[in-house]
C-alpha positions in Angstrom: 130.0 1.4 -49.9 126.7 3.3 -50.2 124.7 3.4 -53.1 123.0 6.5 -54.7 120.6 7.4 -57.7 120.7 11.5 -59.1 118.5 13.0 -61.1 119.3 15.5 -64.0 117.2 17.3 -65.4 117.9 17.3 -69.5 118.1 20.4 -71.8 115.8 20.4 -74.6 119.0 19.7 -76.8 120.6 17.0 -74.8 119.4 13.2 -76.0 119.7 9.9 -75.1 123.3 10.5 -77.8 124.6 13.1 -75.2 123.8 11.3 -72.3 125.5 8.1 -72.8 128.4 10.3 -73.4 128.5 12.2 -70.5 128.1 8.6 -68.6 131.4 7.3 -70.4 133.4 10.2 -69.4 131.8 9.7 -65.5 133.2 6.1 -66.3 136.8 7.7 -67.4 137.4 9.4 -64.2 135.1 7.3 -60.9 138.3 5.8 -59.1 139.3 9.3 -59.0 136.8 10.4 -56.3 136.3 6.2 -55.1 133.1 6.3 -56.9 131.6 3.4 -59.2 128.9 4.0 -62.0 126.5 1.0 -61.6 123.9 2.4 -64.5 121.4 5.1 -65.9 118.3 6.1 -67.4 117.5 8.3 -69.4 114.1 9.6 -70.6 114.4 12.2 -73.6 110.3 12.4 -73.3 110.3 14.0 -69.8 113.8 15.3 -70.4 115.3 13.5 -67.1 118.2 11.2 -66.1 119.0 8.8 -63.1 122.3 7.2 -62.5 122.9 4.7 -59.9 126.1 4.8 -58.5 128.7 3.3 -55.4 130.4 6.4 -53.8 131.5 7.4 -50.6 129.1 10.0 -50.4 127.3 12.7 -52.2 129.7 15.0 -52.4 132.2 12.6 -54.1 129.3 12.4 -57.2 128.6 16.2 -57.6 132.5 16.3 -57.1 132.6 13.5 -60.2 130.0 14.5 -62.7 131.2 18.2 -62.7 134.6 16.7 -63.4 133.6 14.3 -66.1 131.2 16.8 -67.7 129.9 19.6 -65.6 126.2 18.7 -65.7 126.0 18.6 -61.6 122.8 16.4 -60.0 119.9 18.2 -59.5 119.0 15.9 -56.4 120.9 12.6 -54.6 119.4 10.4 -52.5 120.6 6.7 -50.7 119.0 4.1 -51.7 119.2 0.0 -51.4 120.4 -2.3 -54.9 117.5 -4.2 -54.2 115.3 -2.1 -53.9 115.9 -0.4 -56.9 115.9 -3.6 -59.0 112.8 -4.1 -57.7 111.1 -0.8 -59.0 113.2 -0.3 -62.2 113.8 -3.9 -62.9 117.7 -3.8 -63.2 121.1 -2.6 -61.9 123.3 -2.3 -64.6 123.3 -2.1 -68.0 120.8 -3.7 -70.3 122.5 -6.4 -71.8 122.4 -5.1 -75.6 124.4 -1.9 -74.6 127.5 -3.7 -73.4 128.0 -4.7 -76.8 128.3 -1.5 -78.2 131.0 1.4 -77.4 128.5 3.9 -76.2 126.0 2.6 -73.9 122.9 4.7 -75.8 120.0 3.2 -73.1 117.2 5.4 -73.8 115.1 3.8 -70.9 113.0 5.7 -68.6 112.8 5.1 -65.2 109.4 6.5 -64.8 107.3 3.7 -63.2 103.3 2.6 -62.8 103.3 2.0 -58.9 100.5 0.2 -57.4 99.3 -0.3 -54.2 97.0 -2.9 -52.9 94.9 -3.0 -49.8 93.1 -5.8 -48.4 91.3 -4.2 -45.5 89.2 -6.3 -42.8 85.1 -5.1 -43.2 82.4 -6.4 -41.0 83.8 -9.8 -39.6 80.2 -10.7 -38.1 80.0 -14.3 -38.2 83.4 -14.8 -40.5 85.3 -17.5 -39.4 88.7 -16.4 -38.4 90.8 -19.9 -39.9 88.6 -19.3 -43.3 89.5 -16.1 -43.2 93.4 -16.4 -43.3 93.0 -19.2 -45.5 90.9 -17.0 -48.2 93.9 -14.4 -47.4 96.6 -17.0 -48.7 94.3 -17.3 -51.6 94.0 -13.8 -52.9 97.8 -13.1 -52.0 98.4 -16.2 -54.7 96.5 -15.1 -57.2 97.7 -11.4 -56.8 101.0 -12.4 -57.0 100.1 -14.6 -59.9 98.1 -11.7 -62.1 101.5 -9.2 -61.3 103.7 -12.0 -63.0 101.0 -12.5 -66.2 101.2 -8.3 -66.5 104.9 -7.8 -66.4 105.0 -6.5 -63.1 107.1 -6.5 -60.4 106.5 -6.9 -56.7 108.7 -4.3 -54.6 106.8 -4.9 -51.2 104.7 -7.8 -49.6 102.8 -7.3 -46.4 100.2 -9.7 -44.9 96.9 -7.7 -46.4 99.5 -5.2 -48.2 101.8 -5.2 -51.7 103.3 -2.9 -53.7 104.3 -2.8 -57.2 105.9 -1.5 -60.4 105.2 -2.1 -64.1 106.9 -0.3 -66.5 103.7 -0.3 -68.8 100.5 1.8 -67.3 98.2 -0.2 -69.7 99.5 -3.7 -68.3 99.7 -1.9 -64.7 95.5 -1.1 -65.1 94.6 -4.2 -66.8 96.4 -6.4 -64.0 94.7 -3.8 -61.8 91.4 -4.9 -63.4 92.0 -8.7 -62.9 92.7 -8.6 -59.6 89.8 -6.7 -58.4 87.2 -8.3 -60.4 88.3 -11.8 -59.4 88.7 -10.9 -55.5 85.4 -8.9 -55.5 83.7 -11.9 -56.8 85.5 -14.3 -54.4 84.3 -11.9 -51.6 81.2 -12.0 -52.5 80.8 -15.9 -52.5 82.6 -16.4 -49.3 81.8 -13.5 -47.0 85.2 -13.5 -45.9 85.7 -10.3 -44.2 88.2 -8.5 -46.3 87.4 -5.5 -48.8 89.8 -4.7 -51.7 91.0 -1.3 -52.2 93.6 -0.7 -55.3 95.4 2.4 -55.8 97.4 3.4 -59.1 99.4 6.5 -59.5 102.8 7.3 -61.5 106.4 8.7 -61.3 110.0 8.9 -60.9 112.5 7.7 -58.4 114.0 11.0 -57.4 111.6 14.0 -56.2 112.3 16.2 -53.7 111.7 13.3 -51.1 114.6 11.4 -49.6 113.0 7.8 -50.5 112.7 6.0 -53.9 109.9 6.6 -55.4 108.6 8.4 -52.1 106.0 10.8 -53.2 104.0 8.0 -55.6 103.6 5.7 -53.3 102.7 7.8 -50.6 99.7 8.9 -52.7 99.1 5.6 -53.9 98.7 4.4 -50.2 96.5 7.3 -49.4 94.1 6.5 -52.7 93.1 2.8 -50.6 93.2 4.7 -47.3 90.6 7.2 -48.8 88.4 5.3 -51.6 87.2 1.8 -50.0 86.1 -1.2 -52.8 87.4 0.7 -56.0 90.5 1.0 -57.8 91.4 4.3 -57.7 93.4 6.5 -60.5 95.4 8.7 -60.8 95.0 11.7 -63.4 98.4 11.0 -64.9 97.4 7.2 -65.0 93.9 7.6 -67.0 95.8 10.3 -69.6 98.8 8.0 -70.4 96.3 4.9 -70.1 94.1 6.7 -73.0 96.7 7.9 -74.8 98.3 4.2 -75.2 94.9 3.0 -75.5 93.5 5.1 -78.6 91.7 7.3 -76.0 89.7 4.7 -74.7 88.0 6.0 -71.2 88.6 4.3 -67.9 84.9 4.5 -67.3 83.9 0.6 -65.6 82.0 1.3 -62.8 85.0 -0.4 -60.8 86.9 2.5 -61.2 87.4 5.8 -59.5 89.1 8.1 -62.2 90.6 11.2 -60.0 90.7 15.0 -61.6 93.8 17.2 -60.6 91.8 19.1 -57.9 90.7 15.8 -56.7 94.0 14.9 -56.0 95.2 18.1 -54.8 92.2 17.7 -52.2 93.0 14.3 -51.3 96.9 15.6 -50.2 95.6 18.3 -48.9 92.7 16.4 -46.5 95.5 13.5 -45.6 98.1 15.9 -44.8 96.0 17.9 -42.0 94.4 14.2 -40.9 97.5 12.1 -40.4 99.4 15.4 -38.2 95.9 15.7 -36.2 94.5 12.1 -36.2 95.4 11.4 -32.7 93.8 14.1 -31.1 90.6 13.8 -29.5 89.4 17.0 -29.9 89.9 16.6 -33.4 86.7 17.0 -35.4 84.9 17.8 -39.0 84.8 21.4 -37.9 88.8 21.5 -37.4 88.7 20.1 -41.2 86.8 22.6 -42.6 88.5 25.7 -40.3 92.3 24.4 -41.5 91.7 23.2 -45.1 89.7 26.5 -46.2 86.1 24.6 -47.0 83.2 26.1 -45.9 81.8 22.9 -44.0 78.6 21.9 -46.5 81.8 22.7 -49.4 83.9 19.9 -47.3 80.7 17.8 -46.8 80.2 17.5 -50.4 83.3 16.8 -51.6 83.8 13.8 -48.8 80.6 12.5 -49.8 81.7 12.3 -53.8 85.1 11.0 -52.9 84.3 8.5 -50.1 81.0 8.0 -49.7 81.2 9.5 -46.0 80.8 12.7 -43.6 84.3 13.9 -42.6 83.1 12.9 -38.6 82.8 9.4 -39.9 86.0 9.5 -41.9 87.7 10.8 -38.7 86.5 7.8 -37.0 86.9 5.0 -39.4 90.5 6.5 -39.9 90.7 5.9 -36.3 89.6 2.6 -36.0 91.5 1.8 -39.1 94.5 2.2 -37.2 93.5 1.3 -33.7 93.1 -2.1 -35.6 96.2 -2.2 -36.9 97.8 -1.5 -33.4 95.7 -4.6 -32.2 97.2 -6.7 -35.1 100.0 -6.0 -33.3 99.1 -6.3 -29.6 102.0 -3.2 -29.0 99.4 -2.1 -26.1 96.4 -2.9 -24.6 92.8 -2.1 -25.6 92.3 1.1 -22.9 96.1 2.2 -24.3 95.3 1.8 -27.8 91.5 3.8 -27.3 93.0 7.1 -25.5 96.2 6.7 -28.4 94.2 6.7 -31.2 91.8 9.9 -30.7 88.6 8.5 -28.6 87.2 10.0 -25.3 86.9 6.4 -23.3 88.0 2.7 -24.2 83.9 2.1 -23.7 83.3 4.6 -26.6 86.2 2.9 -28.9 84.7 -0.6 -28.1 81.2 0.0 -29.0 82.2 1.9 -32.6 84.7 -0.7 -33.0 81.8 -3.1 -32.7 79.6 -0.6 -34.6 82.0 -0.8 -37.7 83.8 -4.5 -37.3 81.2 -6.7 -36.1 83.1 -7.8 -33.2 84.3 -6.0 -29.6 88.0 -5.5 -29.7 88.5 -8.1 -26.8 87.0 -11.1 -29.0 89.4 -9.5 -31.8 92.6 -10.1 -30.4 91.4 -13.3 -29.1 89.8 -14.8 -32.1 92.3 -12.8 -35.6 95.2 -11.8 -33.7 98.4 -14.2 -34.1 
């Protein structure tokens, strides 16, 4: 049977009290609509609630709740047990609550997700066995810093991983750890990889039909954007700083985002990722659709990643003509015209330009 978390949104006069009420009386009356309550969460700071539950479908939880107690789910979306577990760090009920007759679990399910990118840089020279073998390295010690700081690991790709912590100060000190000891290892070995951290926070039910959804995607667009630093999220450096006697994230390994910063970043990875594959596609499209003049769009580039929006465009293109290659889907010619350039000849030699290597010796030489 499916699985489902809601989200209710809590009255100011509704606590943690009133919610594990209402979740007793869902408990009374489940087999009437074939529905099982697995657990909740409730968060009387942000005034919200999730409850996981088995049920035929959604209509069979509205159909239950308003039953039970008439407070019907703001939002329902599918998701996977283990997934969830993986985020949230449990399933049913914390163990304590069984014990008592009302099950008061006044536990958020607001999350610190992470996202960790280990992207290949120049690879000039780097030799391709050291390289994986360095890669096996830093994925140990990353997993090992996530287990010292609480966290969790929810995903785990070759040069990829995300996480949740429930704490944001043990989310940006593990955050800290990882990229001073992997910058420094870098350093030493020349081993082709740059480190890109993203940290942003959230809830498991938005208007998006996946877990989580809209965090991580901005999470993941915070490494695709901001290259070498570990990049923050306003609501991250405020609840940091307010747990942390309003001690500033200010290390120079940090890129601390404002709200219009963000906004921008949305904004500029929204228009990119519908129009990336276009060839035409250029800086002055940017500036045209996103409302900048172009020296206003130039600037702000510059501030948040160091480049032009032309080179953006193109290392966002490479980025992901590299990736394809990774996966030897198609061949070079195949993966030039699908990934915005004019002529395979053109790809190779900015391919070369950026990586160090033509895309031929790539696939021979770091492809599996």
């Amino acid at each position: 049977m499916p699985i489902y978390m809601d989200r209710h949104e809590i009255p100011k006069e509704i606590t943690a009290v009133h919610v594990a009420q209402m979740h007793r009386e869902d408990l009374k009356i489940e087999h009437l609509y074939g529905c099982k309550g697995m657990t909740y969460w409730c968060d009387e700071k942000r005034r919200t609630a999730f409850c996981l539950i088995q049920a035929p479908n959604k209509k069979a939880i509205q159909d239950m709740h308003n039953h039970a107690h008439g407070e019907v789910p703001h939002r329902i979306i599918e998701v996977e047990s283990s997934i969830v577990e993986s985020f949230l760090g449990r399933i049913e009920d914390p163990e304590k609550s069984q014990k008592t007759e009302l099950n008061i679990i006044n536990d958020p399910a607001f999350r610190t997700i992470m996202v960790i990118g280990l992207r290949k840089a120049s690879l000039k020279g780097v030799d391709p066995r050291l390289m994986n073998r360095e890669l096996s390295e830093h994925s140990k010690f990353i997993i090992g810093s996530v287990e010292k700081f609480l966290g969790r690991i929810v995903r785990q790709k070759t040069a990829y991983f995300l996480l949740s912590f429930n704490s944001v100060t043990n989310a940006v000190l593990c955050a800290v750890e990882i990229h001073s000891h992997l910058n420094s290892s870098s350093k030493n070995l020349n081993n082709g990889f740059q480190l890109s951290i993203g940290l942003n926070a959230g809830v498991p039910v938005t208007e998006k039909d996946g877990i989580f959804e809209d965090t991580i995607k901005l999470a993941e667009r915070f490494c695709e954007m901001v290259h070498g630093k570990i990049v923050i999220s306003p609501e991250v450096r405020e609840l940091y700083e307010s747990e942390n006697l309003n001690v500033k994230l200010n290390h120079k390994s940090f890129k601390t985002l404002n709200v219009g910063e963000e906004k921008f970043i949305n904004l500029l990875m929204d228009f990119t990722e519908k129009e990336w594959t276009n060839s035409a596609f250029n800086s002055n499209d940017f500036s045209k659709n996103m409302g900048f003049s172009k020296s206003q769009l130039y600037r702000k580039m510059i501030a948040l990643t160091g480049k032009s929006p032309n080179n953006f465009i193109k290392d966002y293109r490479l980025e992901k003509a590299m990736q394809l290659l990774d996966k030897k889907a198609n061949n070079i010619s195949e993966i030039a015209f699908g990934t915005g350039f004019n002529s395979p000849a053109y790809f190779s030699k900015c391919f070369m330009d950026n990586f160090g290597i033509l895309p031929s010796k790539y696939i021979q030489s770091y492809t599996v």
